[in-house]
N, C-alpha and C positions, 0 to 999 in steps of 0.2 A: 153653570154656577159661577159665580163669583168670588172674585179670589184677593189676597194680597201677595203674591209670590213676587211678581215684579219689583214692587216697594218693600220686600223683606233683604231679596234677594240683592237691590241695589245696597242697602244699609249694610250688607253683609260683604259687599266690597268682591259681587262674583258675577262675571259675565256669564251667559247663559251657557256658552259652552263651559263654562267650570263647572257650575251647578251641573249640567246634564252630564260629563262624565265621572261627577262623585254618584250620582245617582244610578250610573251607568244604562244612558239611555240619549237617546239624539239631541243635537241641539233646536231641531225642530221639534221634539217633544216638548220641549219646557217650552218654544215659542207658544205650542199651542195651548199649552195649558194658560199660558199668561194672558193669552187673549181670548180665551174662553170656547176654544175652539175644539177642544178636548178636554174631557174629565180625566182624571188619571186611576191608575186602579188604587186602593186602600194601599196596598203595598207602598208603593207610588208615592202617595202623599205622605205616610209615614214617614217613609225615606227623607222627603223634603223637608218637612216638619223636625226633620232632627238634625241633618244640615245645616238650616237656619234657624237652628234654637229655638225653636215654639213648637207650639200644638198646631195639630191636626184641624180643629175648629177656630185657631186664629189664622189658618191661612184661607177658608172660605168663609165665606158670606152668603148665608143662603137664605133663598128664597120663603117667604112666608106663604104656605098652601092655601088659596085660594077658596072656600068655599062659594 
């Protein structure tokens, strides 16, 4: 899934390791989530989402289901 954490998280003026220890969780957690490399759990995004002052649906971008 697709995300804007990187581009929130820059405007938010927070290196990855900042974000990942407010959220309390690795700084390679947040890499992966920024590159798509993991989902994060509900908990997770919420977290981030509050963080960087938005919603939970302004940080992903998802995918339209395919029939």
């Amino acid at each position: 899934m697709k995300n804007n954490i990187k581009e929130l998280r820059k405007s938010a003026k927070l290196s990855q390791e900042e974000l990942a220890k407010l959220c309390r969780v690795s700084r390679q957690t947040i890499n992966a989530i920024e590159n798509d490399k993991y989902d994060p759990t509900l908990q997770l995004a919420f977290d981030i989402a509050f963080i960087l002052d938005t919603t939970v649906d302004k940080l992903f971008i998802s995918d339209p289901i395919k029939k």
